[in-house]
N, C-alpha and C positions, 0 to 999 in steps of 0.2 A: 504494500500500500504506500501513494505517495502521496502525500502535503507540502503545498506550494504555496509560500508566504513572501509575500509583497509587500509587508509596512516596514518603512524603517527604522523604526524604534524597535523593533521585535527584531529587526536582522539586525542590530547594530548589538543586542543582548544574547543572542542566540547560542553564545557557549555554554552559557548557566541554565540555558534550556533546553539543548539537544536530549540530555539523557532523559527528557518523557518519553520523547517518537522513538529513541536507541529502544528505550525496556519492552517497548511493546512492538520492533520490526519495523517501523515505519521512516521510509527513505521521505527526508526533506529535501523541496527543491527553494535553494535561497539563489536568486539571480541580484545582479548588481542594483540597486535601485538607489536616486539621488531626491525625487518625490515622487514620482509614479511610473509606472511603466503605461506605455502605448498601448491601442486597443490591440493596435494589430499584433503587438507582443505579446500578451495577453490570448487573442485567439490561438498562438501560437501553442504557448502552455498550458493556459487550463484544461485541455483535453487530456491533458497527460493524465492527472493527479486527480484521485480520490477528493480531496479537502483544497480549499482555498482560502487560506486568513488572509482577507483585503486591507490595505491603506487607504489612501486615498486615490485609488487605480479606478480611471471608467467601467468600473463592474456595469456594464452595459446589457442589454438583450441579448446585442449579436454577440458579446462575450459567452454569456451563459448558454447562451443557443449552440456555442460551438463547443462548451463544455458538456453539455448532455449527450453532444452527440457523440462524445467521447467517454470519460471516465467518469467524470464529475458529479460526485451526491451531495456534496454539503458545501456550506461557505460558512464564513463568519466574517462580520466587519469589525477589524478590532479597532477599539474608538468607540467616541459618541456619536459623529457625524457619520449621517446617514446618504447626504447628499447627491452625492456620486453613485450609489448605489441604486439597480433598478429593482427594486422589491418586489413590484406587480409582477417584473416578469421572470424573478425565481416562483413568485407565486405557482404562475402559470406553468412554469416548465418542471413544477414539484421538488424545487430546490430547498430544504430546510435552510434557513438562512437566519441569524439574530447578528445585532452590534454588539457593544459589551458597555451598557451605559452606567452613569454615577461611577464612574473610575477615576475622573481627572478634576473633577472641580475645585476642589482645594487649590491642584495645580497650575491651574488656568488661573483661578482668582489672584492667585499670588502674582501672575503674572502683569494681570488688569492694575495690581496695586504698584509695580515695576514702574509701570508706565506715568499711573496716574502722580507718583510724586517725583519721578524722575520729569516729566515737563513739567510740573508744578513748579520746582525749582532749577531748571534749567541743567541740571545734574549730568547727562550725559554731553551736552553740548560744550560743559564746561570741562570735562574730561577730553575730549577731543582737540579742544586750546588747548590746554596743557599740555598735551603729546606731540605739538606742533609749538612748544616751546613760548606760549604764549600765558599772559595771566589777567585773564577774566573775571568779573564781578559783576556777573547780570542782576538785577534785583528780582528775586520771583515773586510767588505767588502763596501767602495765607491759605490753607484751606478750609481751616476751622470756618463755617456758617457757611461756606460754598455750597451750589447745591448740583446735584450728581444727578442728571436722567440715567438709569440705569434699563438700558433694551433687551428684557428678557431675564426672567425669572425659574428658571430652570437649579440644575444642580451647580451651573459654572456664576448663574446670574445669584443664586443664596448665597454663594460663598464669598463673592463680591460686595457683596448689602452687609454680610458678616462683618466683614472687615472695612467697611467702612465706617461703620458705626463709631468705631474707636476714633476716627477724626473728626469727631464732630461736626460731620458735613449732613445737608438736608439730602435724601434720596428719594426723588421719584419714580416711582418702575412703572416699566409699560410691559404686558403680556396679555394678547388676550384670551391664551390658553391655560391661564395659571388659576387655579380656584384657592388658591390662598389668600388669606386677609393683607393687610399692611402690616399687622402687627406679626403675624404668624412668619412674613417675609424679611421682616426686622427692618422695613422701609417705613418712611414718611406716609406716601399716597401710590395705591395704583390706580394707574388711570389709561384710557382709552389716547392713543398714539396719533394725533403729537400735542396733546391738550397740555399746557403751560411747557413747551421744548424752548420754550422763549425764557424760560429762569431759569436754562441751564447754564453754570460754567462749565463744565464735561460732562460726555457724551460717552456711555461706554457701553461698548455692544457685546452683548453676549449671549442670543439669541440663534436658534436655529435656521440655518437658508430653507426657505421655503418658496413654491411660486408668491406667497404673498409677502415675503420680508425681502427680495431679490432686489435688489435697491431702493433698499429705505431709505437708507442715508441718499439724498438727489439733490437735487439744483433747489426743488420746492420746498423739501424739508429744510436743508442747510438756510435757506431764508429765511424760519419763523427763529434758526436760534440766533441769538445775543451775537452780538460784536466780538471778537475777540476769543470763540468759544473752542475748547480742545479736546479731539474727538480719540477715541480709543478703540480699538475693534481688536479681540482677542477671539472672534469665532468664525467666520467665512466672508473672505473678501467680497463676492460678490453681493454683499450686504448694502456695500457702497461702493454707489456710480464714481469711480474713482474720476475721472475727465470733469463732474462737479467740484469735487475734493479736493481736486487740482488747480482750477480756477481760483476756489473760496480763498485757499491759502494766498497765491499770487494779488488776492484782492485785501487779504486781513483779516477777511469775514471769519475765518478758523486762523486761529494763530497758530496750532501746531496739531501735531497729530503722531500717536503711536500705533501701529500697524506691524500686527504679530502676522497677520494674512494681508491677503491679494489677490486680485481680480484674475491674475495672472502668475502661478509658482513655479519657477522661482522670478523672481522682479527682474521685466528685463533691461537687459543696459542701456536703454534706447530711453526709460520711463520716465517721464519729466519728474516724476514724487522725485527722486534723487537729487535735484537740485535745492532741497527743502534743507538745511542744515537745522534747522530746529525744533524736525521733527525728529521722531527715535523709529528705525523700522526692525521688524525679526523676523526668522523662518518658520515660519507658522510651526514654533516647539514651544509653546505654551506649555504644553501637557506633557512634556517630554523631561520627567525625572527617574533616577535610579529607579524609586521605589514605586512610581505609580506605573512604569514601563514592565516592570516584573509582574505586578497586579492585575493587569490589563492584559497579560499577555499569559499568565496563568488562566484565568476567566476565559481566554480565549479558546487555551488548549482542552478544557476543562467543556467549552461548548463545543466544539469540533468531536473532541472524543466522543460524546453522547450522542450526537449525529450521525456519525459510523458505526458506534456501537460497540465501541471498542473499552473494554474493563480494567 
């Protein structure tokens, strides 16, 4: 039996995990991967293999389609993000298929919070002077009474409202999938999306892409907020029309911006965002620590094995 894993976080840990698939005979197929691999590489392989642990790879139809018609019983998306992933059409093709959710949100939050005081006080920008031999004194930004939209209340968006609480900042959340109170969220107010986006001073996204959240952040949104407002997106680029994002900043309308994701992975060198020195960007590895990579990727083998049936 063979298992073909495509995220990178799980190949990049994959020596402290081979001996599950070794105890029980099972040949893994690890190929090189830098964030996904191609569909067409993808039809290539998954025919091979028994099991598929997906990344962020076009788990597509015509993937799975060429996987059935090959070897292929089970998939797992390991992650929360569902996205990329065509579910209807494991449905259809009787692929058992699950993500591996509530794994990372501690570590995504930590990361929202990375961002959120590192522009607040201009922290990384001032790092960057420095290593170019320069000594900077920007004055930042208080955030005690600031108040924080916070886009999406999930397990990445509570752990974000958690830990804000400790700055003494106002949180607005917006979700209109969340049946939790304000108080239950440990936010201020939830409200229906974009009612008061205009008393935001950040903006932190941590919300699932959906057809209905696929450019939320836009030309028309980015207008109701404040002057000057600093946006954050720790969950799926395509959340925000980045070509608005791009303009705001060049205008003021957003003074900076932290961007763990993009419309585009990895950012390519051509992207105007690069010319933005005061914003902070990453490799969409929010979620990417020692211990929640081991967690996630246990969960993962743990769903895979019950799918094949294997003991």
């Amino acid at each position: 039996m063979k298992i073909l894993i495509t995220c990178p976080p799980m190949l990049r840990g994959i020596d402290q995990l081979k001996h599950f698939f070794e105890e029980k005979g099972i040949e893994l197929i690890l190929p090189e991967v830098v964030q996904t691999l191609t569909e067409e590489q993808l039809i290539e392989l998954v025919p091979q293999v028994e099991g598929w642990i997906i990344g962020d790879d076009p788990a597509t139809e015509r993937v799975f389609q060429a996987g059935v018609q090959g070897k292929l019983k089970a998939a797992v998306k390991w992650g929360v993000g569902v996205d990329n992933v065509d579910f209807k059409a494991c449905e259809k093709l009787g692929i058992p298929i699950s993500n591996t959710p509530r794994m990372f949100g501690n570590e995504v939050a930590d990361m929202a919070l990375a961002y959120f005081t590192g522009l607040a006080r201009d922290s990384y920008r001032v790092d960057r002077e420095v290593r170019k031999g320069n000594w900077i004194k920007p004055a930042g930004m208080s955030v005690e009474g600031k108040t924080v939209a916070l886009i999406g209340i999930g397990d990445i968006g509570l752990g974000t409202a958690r830990r804000l609480k400790g700055f003494g900042v106002n949180v607005n959340a917006y979700d209109p999938f969340s049946k939790l109170t304000a108080e239950e969220a440990q936010v201020n107010e939830i409200l229906p999306f974009p009612e008061k986006l205009g008393d935001a001073d950040f903006v932190i996204i941590t919300c699932a892409l959906t057809p209905s959240s696929y450019h939320l952040i836009n030309k028309e949104s980015i207008a109701l907020m404040k002057d000057g407002v600093i946006i954050i997106n720790v969950s799926r680029g395509p959340l925000i029309d980045e070509t608005a994002l791009i303009e705001a900043l060049n205008s003021g309308k957003v003074k900076s911006a932290g961007l763990d994701v993009f419309e585009i992975e990895p950012l390519p060198q051509d992207s105007p965002l690069r010319q933005f020195e005061q914003c902070i960007f990453g490799t969409h590895n929010g979620s990417n620590t020692k211990e929640a990579v081991v967690r996630a990727s246990l969960r993962a083998i743990e769903l895979m094995f019950g799918y094949l049936g294997i003991q």
